[in-house]
Biotite code that builds the C-alpha atoms (Angstrom):
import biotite.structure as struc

atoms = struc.array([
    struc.Atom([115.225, 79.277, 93.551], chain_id="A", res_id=1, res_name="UNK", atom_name="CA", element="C"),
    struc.Atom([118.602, 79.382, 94.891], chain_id="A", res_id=2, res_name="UNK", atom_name="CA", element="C"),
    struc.Atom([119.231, 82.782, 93.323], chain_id="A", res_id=3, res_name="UNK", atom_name="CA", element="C"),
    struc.Atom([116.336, 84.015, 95.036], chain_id="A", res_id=4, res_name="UNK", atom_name="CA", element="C"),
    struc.Atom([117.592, 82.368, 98.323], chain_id="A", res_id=5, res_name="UNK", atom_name="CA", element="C"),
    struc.Atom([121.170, 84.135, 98.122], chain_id="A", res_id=6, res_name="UNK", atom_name="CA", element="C"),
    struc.Atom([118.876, 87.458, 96.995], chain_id="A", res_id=7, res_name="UNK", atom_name="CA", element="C"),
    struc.Atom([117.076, 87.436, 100.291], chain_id="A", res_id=8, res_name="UNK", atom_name="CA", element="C"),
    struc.Atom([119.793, 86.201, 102.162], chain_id="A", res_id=9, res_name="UNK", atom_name="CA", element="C"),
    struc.Atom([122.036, 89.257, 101.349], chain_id="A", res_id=10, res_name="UNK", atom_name="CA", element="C"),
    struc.Atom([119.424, 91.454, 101.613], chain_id="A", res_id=11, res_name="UNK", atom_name="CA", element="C"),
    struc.Atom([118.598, 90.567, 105.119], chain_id="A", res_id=12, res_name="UNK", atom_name="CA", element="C"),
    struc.Atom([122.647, 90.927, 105.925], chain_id="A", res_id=13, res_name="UNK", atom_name="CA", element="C"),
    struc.Atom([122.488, 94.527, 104.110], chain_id="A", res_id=14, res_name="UNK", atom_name="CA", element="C"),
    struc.Atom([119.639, 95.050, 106.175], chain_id="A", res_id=15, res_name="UNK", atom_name="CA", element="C"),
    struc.Atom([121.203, 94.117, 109.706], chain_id="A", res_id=16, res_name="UNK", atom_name="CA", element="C"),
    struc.Atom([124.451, 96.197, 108.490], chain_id="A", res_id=17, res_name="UNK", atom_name="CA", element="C"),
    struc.Atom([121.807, 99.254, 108.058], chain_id="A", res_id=18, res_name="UNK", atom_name="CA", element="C"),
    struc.Atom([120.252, 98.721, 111.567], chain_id="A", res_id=19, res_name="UNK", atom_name="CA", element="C"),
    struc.Atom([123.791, 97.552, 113.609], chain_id="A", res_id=20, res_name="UNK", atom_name="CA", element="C"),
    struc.Atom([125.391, 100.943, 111.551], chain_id="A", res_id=21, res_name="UNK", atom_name="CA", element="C"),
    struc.Atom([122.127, 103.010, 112.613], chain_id="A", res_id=22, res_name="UNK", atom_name="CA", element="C"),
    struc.Atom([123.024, 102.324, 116.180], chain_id="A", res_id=23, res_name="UNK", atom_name="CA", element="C"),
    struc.Atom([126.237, 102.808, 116.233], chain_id="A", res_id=24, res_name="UNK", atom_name="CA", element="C"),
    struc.Atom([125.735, 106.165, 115.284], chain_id="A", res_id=25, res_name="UNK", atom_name="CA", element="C"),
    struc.Atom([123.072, 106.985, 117.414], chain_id="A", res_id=26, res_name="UNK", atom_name="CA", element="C"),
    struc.Atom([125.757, 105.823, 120.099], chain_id="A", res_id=27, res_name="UNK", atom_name="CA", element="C"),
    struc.Atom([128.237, 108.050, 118.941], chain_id="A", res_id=28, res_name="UNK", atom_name="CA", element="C"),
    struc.Atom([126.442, 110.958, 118.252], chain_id="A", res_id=29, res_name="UNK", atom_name="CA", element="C"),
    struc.Atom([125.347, 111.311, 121.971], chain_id="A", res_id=30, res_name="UNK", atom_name="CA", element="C"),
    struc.Atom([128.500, 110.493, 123.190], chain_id="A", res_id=31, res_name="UNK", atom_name="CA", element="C"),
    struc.Atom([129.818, 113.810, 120.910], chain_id="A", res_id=32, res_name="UNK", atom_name="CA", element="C"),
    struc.Atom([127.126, 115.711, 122.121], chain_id="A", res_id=33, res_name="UNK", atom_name="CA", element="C"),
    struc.Atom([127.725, 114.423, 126.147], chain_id="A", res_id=34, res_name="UNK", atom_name="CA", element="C"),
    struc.Atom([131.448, 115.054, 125.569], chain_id="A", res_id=35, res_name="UNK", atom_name="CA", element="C"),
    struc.Atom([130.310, 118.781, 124.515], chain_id="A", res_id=36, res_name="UNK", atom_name="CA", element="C"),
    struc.Atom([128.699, 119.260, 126.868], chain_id="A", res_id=37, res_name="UNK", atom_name="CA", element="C"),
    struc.Atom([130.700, 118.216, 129.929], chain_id="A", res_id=38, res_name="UNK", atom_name="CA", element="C"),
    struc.Atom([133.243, 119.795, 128.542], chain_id="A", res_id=39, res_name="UNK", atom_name="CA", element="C"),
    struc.Atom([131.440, 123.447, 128.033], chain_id="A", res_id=40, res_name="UNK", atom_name="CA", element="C"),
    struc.Atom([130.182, 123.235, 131.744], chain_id="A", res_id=41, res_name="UNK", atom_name="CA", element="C"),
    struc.Atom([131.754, 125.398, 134.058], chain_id="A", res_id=42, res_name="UNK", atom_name="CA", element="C"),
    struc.Atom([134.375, 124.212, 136.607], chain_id="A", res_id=43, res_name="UNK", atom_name="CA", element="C"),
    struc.Atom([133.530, 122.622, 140.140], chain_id="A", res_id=44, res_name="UNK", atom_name="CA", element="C"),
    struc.Atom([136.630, 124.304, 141.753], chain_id="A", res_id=45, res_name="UNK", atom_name="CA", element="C"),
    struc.Atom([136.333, 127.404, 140.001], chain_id="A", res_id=46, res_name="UNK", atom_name="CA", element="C"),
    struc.Atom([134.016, 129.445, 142.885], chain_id="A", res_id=47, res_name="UNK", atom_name="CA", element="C"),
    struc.Atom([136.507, 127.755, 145.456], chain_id="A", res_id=48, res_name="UNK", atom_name="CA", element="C"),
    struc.Atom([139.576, 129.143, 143.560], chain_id="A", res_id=49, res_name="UNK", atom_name="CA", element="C"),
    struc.Atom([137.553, 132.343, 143.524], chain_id="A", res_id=50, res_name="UNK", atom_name="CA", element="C"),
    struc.Atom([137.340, 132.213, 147.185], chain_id="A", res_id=51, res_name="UNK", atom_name="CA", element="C"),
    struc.Atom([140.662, 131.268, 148.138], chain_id="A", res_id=52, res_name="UNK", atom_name="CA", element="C"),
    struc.Atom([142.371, 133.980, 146.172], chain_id="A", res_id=53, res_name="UNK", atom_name="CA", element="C"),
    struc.Atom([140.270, 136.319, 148.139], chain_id="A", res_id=54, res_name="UNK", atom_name="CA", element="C"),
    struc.Atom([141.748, 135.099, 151.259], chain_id="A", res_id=55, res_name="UNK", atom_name="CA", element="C"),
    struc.Atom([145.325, 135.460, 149.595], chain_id="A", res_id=56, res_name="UNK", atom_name="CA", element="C"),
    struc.Atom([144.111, 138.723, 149.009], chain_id="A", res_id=57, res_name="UNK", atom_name="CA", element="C"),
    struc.Atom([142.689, 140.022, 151.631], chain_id="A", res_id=58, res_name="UNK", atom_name="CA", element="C"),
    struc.Atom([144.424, 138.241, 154.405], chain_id="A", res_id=59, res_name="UNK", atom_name="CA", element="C"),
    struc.Atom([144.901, 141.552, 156.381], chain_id="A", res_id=60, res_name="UNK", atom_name="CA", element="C"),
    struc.Atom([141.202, 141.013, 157.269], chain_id="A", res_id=61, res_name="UNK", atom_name="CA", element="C"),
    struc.Atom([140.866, 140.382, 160.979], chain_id="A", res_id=62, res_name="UNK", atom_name="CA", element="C"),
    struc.Atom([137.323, 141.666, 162.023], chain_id="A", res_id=63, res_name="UNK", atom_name="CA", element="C"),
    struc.Atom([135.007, 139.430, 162.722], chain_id="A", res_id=64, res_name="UNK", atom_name="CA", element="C"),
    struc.Atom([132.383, 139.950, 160.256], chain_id="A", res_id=65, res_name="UNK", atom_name="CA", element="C"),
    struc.Atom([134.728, 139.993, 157.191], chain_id="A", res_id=66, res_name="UNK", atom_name="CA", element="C"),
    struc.Atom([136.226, 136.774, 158.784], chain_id="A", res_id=67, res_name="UNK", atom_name="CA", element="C"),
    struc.Atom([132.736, 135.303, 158.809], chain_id="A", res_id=68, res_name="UNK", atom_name="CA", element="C"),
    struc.Atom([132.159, 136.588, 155.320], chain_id="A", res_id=69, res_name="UNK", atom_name="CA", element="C"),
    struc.Atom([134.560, 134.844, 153.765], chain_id="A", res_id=70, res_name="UNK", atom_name="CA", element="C"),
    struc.Atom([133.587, 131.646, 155.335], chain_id="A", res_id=71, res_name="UNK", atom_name="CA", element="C"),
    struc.Atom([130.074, 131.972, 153.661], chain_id="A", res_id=72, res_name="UNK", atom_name="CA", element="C"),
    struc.Atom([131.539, 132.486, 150.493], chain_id="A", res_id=73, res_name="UNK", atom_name="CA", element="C"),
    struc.Atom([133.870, 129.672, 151.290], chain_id="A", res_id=74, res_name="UNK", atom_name="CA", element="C"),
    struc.Atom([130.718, 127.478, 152.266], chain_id="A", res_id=75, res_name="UNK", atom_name="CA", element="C"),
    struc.Atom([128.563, 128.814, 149.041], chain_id="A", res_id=76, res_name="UNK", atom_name="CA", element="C"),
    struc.Atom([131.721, 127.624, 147.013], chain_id="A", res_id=77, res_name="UNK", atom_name="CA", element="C"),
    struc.Atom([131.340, 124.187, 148.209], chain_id="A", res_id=78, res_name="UNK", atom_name="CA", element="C"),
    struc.Atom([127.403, 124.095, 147.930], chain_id="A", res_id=79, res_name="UNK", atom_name="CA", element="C"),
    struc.Atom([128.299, 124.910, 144.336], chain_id="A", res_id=80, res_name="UNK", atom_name="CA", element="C"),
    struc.Atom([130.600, 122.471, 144.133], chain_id="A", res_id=81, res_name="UNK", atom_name="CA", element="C"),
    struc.Atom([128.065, 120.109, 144.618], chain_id="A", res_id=82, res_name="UNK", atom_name="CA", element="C"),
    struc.Atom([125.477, 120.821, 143.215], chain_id="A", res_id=83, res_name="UNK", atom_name="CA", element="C"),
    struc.Atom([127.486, 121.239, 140.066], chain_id="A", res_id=84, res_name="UNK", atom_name="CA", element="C"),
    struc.Atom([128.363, 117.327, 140.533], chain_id="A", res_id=85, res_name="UNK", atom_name="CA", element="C"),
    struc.Atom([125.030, 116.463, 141.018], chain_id="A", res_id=86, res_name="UNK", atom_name="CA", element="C"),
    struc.Atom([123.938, 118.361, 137.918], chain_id="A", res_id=87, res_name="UNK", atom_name="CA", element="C"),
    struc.Atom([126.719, 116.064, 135.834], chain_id="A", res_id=88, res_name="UNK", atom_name="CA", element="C"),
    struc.Atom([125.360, 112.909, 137.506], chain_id="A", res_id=89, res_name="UNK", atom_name="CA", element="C"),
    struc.Atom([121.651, 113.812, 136.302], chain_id="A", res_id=90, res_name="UNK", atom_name="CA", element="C"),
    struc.Atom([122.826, 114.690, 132.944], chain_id="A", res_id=91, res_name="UNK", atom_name="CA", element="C"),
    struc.Atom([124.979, 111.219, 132.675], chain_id="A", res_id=92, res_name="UNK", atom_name="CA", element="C"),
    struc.Atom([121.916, 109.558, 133.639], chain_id="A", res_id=93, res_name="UNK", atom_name="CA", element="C"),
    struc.Atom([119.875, 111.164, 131.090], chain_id="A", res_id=94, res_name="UNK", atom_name="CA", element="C"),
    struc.Atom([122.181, 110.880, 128.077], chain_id="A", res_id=95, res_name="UNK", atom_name="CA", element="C"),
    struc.Atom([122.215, 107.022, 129.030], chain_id="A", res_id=96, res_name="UNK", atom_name="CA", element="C"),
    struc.Atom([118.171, 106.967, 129.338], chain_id="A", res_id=97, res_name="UNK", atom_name="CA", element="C"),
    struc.Atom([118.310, 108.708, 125.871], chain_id="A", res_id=98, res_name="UNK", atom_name="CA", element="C"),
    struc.Atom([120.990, 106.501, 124.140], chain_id="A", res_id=99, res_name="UNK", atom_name="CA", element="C"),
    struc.Atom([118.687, 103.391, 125.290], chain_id="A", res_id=100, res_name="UNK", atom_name="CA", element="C"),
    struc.Atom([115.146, 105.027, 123.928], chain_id="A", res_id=101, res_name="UNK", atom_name="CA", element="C"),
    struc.Atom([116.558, 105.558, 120.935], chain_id="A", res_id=102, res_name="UNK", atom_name="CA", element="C"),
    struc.Atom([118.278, 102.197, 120.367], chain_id="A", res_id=103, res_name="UNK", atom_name="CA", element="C"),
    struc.Atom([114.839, 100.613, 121.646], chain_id="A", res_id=104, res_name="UNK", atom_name="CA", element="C"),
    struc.Atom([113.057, 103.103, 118.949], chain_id="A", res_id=105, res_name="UNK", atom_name="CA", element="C"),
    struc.Atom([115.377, 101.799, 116.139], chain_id="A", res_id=106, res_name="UNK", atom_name="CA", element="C"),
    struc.Atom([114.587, 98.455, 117.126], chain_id="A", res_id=107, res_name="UNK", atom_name="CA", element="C"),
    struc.Atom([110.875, 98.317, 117.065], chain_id="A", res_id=108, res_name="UNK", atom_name="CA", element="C"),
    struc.Atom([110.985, 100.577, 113.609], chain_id="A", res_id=109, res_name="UNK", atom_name="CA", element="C"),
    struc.Atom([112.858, 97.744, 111.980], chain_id="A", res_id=110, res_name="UNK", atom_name="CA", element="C"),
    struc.Atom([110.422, 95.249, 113.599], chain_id="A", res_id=111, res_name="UNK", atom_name="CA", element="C"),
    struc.Atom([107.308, 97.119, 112.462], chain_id="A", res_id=112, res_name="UNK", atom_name="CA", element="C"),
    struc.Atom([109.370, 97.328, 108.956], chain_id="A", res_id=113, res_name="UNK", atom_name="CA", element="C"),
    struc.Atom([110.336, 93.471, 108.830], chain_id="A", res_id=114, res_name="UNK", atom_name="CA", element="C"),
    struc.Atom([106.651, 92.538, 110.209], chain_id="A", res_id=115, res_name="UNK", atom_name="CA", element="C"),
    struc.Atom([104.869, 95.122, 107.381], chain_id="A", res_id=116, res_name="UNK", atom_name="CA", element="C"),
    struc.Atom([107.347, 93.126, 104.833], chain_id="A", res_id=117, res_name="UNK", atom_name="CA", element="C"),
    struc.Atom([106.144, 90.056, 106.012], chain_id="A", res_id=118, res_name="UNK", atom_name="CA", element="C"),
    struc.Atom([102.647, 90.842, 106.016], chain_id="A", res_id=119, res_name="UNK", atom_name="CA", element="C"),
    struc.Atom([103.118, 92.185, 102.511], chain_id="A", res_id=120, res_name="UNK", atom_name="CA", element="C"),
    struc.Atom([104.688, 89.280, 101.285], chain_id="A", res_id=121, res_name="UNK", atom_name="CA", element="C"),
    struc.Atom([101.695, 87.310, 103.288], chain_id="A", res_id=122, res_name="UNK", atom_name="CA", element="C"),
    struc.Atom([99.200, 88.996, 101.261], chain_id="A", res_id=123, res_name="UNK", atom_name="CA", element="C"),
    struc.Atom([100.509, 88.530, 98.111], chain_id="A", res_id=124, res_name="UNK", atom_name="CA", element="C"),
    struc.Atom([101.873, 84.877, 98.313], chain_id="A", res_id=125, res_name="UNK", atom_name="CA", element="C"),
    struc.Atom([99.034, 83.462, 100.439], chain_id="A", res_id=126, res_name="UNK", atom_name="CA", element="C"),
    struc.Atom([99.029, 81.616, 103.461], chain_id="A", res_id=127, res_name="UNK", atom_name="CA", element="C"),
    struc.Atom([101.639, 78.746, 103.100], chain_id="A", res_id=128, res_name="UNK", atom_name="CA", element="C"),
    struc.Atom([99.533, 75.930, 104.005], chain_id="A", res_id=129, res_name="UNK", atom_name="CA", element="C"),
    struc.Atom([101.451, 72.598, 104.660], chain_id="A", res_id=130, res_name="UNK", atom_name="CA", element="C"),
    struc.Atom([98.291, 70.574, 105.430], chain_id="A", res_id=131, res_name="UNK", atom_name="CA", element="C"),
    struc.Atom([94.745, 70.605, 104.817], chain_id="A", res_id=132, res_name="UNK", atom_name="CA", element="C"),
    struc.Atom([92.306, 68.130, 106.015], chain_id="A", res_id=133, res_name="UNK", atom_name="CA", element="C"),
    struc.Atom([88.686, 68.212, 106.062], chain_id="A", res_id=134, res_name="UNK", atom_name="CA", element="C"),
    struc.Atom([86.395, 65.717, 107.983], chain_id="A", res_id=135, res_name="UNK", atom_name="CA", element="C"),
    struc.Atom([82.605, 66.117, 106.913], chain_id="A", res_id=136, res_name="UNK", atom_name="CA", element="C"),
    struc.Atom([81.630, 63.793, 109.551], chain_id="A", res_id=137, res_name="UNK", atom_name="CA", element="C"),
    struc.Atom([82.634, 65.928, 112.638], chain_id="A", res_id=138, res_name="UNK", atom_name="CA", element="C"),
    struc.Atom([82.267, 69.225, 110.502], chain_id="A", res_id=139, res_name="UNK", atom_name="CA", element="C"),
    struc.Atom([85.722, 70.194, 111.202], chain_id="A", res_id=140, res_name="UNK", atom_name="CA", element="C"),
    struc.Atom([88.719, 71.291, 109.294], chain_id="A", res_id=141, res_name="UNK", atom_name="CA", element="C"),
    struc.Atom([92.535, 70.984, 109.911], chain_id="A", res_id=142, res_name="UNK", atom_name="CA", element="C"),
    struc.Atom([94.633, 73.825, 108.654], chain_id="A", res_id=143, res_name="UNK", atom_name="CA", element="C"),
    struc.Atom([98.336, 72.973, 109.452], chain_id="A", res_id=144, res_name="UNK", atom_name="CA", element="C"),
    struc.Atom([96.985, 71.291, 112.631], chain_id="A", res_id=145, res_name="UNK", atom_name="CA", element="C"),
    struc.Atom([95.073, 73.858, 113.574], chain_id="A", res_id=146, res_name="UNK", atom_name="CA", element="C"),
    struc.Atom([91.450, 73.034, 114.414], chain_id="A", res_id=147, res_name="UNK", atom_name="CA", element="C"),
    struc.Atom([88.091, 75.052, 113.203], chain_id="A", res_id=148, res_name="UNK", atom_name="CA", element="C"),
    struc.Atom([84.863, 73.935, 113.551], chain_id="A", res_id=149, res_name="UNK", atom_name="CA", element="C"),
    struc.Atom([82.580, 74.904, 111.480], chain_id="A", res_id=150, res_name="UNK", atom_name="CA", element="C"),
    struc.Atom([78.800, 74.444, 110.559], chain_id="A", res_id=151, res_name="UNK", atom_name="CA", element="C"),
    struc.Atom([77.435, 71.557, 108.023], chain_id="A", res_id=152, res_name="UNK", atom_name="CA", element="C"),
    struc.Atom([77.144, 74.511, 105.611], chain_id="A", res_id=153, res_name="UNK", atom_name="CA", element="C"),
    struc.Atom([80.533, 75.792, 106.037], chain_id="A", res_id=154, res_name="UNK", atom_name="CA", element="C"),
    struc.Atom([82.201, 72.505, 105.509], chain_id="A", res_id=155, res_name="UNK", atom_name="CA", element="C"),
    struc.Atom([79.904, 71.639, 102.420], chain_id="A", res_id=156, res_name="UNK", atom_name="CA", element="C"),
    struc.Atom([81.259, 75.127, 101.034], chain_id="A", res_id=157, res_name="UNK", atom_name="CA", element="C"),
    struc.Atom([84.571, 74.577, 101.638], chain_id="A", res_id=158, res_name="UNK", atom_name="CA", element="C"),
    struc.Atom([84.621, 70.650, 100.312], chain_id="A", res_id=159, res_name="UNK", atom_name="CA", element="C"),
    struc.Atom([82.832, 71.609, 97.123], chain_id="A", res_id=160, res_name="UNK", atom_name="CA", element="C"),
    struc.Atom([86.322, 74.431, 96.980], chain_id="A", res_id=161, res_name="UNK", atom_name="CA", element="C"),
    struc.Atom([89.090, 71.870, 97.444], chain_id="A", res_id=162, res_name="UNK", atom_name="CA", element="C"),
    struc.Atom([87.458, 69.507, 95.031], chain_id="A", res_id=163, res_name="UNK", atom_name="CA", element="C"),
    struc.Atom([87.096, 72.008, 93.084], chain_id="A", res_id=164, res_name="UNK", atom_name="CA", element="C"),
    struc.Atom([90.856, 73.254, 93.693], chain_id="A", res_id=165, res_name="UNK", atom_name="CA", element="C"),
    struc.Atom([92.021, 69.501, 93.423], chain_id="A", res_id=166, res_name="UNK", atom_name="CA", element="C"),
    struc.Atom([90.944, 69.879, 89.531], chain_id="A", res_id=167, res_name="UNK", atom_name="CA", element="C"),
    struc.Atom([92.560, 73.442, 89.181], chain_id="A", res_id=168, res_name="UNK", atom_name="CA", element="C"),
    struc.Atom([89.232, 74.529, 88.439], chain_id="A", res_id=169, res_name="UNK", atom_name="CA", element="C"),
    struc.Atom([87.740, 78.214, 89.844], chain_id="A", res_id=170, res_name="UNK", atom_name="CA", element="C"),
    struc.Atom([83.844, 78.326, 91.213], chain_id="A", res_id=171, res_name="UNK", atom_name="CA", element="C"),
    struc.Atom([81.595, 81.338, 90.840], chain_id="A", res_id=172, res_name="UNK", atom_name="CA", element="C"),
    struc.Atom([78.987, 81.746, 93.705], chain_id="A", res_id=173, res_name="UNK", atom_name="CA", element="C"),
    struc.Atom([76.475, 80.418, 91.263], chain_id="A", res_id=174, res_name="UNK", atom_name="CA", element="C"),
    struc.Atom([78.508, 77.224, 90.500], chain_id="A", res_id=175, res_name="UNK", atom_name="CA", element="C"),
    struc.Atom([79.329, 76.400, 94.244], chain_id="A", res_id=176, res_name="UNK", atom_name="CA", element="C"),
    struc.Atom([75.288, 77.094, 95.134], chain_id="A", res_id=177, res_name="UNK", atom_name="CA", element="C"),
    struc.Atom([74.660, 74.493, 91.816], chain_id="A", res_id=178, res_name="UNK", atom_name="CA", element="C"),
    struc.Atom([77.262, 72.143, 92.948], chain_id="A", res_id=179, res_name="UNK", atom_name="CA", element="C"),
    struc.Atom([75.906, 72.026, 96.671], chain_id="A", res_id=180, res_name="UNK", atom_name="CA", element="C"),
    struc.Atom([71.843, 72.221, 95.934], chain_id="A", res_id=181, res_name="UNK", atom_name="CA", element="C"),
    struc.Atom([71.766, 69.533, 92.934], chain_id="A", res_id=182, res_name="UNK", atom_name="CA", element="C"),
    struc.Atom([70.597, 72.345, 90.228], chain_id="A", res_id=183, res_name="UNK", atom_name="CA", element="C"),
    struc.Atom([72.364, 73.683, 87.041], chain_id="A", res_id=184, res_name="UNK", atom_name="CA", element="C"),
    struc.Atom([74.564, 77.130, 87.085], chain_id="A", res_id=185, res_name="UNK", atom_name="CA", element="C"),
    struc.Atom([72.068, 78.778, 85.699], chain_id="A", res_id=186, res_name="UNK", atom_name="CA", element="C"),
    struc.Atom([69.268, 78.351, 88.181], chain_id="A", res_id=187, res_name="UNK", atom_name="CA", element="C"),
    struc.Atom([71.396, 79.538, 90.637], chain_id="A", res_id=188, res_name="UNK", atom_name="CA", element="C"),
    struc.Atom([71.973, 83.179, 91.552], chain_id="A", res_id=189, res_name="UNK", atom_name="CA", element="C"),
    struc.Atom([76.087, 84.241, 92.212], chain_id="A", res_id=190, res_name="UNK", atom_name="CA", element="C"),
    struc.Atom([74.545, 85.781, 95.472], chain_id="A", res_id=191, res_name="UNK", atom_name="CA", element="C"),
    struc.Atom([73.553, 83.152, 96.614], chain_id="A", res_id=192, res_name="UNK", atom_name="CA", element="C"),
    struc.Atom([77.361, 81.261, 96.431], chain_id="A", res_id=193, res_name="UNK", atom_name="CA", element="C"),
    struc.Atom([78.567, 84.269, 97.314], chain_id="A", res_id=194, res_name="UNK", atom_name="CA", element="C"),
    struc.Atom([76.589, 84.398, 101.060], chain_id="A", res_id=195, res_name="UNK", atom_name="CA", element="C"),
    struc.Atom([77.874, 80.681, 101.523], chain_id="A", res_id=196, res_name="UNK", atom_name="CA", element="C"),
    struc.Atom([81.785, 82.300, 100.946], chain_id="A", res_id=197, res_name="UNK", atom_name="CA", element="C"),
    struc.Atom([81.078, 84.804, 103.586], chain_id="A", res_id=198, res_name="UNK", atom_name="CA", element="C"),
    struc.Atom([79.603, 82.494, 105.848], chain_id="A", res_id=199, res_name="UNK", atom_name="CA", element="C"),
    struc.Atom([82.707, 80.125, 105.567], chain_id="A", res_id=200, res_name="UNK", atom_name="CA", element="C"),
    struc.Atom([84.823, 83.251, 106.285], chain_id="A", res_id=201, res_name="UNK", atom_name="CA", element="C"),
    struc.Atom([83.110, 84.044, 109.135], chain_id="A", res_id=202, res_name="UNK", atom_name="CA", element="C"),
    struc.Atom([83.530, 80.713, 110.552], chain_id="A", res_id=203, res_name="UNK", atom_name="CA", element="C"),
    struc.Atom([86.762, 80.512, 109.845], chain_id="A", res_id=204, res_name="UNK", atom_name="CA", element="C"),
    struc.Atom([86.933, 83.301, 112.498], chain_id="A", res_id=205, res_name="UNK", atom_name="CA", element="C"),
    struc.Atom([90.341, 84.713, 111.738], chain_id="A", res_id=206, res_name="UNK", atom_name="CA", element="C"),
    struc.Atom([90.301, 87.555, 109.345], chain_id="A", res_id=207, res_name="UNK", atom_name="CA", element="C"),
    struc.Atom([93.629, 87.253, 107.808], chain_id="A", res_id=208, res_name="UNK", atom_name="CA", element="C"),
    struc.Atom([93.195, 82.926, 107.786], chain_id="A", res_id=209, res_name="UNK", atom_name="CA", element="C"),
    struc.Atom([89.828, 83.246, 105.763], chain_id="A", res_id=210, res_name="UNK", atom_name="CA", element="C"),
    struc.Atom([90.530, 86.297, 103.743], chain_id="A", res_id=211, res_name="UNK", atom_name="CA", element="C"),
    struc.Atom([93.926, 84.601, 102.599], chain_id="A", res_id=212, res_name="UNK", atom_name="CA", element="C"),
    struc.Atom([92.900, 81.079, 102.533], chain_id="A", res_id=213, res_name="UNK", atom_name="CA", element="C"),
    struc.Atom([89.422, 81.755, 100.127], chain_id="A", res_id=214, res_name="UNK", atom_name="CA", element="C"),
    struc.Atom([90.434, 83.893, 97.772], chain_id="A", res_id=215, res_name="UNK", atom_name="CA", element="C"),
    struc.Atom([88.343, 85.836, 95.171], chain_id="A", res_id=216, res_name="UNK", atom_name="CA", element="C"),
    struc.Atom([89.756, 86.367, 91.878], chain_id="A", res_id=217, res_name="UNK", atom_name="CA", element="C"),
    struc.Atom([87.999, 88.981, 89.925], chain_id="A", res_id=218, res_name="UNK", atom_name="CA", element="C"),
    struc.Atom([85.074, 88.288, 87.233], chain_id="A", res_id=219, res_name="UNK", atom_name="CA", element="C"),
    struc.Atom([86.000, 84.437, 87.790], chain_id="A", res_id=220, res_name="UNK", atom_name="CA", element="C"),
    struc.Atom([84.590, 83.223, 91.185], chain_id="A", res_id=221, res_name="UNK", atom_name="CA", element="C"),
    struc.Atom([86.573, 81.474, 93.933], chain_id="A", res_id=222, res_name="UNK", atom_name="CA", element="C"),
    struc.Atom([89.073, 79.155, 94.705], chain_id="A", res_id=223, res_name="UNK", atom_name="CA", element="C"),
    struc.Atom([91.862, 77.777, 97.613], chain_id="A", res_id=224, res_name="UNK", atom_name="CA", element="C"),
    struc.Atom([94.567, 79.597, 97.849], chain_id="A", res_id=225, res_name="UNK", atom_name="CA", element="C"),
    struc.Atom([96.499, 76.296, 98.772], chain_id="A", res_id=226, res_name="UNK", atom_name="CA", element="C"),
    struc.Atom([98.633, 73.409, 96.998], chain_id="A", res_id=227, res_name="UNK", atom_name="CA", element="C"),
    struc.Atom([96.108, 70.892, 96.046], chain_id="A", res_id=228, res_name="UNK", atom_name="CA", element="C"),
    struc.Atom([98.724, 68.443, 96.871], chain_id="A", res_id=229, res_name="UNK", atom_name="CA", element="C"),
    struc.Atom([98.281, 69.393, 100.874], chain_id="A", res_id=230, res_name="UNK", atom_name="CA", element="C"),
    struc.Atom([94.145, 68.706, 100.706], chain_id="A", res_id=231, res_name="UNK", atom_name="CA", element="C"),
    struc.Atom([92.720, 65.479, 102.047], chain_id="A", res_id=232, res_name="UNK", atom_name="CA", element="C"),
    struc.Atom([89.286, 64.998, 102.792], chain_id="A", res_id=233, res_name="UNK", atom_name="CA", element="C"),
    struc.Atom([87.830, 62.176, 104.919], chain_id="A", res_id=234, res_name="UNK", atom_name="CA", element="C"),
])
């Protein structure tokens, strides 16, 4: 067992070393890519440089309209300016919105991952039930304090289980309809038990609960899938 322990235990550090490393690089792969790419866009200044060496230039002109033309270019230059800053800001912003929807993406992947692991290791281990207790007199059951209450039936069904899983023994449908009707296995039909297994599931309610907690084994019959040193029965 403690083998096992150190097992899972490193295996859940490997695991957050995959997902923390994962991250990281999804980090710095955007940052690459955002340094590329502010670094590949054109210049704010470089229409206003344009402009001002055309005044250098052409500072013999006096008229009026080339005056004023040069100011528009001048005033274009700045509106470029601008909008060229603007365009960095929006581009900031979405390299930021797409660093955090894939770090959030990562995140719920290993969650569904760890959560399909558990279930896995739900469905093949069993529900790990720490206490049992059935009461025939108020037709109720209590599954690690968790109430259910269930028919006369249902309860019959599922006392005639645990006494049966108390004495490691395993119940076909026609030996829990014998056990609960007074007659012999073999007046009994296995369809019979077996309608009384799906009625207790159904009041159980909770698929995964009564699926996990009666199981079938196959070409044998049923039986708890619990410790028989967790069932009481008042």
């Amino acid at each position: 067992m403690p083998v096992n322990s150190t097992s899972a235990t490193e295996t859940r550090q490997a695991g957050n070393k995959i997902v923390v490393a994962g991250i990281a690089a999804i980090v710095l792969i955007l940052l690459v890519a955002a340094i590329v790419l502010f670094a590949n866009l054109p210049d704010a200044n470089a229409f206003n440089s344009r402009v001002e060496r055309l005044f250098i230039v052409n500072a013999d002109l006096t008229a009026q309209a080339e005056i004023k033309l040069l100011e528009i270019l001048a005033q274009s230059g700045t509106a470029f300016s601008e909008t060229l800053d603007s365009y960095r800001f929006v581009i900031f912003v979405l390299l930021v919105f797409a660093t955090a929807m894939l770090i959030a993406a990562v995140a719920f992947l290993v969650m569904l991952i760890a959560m399909n692991r558990r279930m896995g290791h739900i469905e093949r281990k069993g529900i790990e039930v720490n206490s049992l207790l059935i009461s025939r007199d108020q037709n109720t059951v209590y599954l690690n304090n968790f109430e259910f209450k269930l028919t006369a039936a249902a309860i019959e069904t599922l006392s005639v289980l645990a006494e049966a899983r108390m004495d490691d023994e395993v119940l076909s449908g026609a030996e829990i309809e014998a056990v609960i009707s007074g007659r012999t296995a073999a007046d009994c039909d296995e369809a019979a038990g077996a309608t009384r297994i799906k009625r207790l599931r159904d009041m159980l309610g909770n698929q995964m609960v009564s699926e996990l907690l009666v199981k079938n084994i196959a070409r044998r019959g049923y039986m708890l899938a619990v410790d028989k040193d967790v069932i009481q029965m008042v």
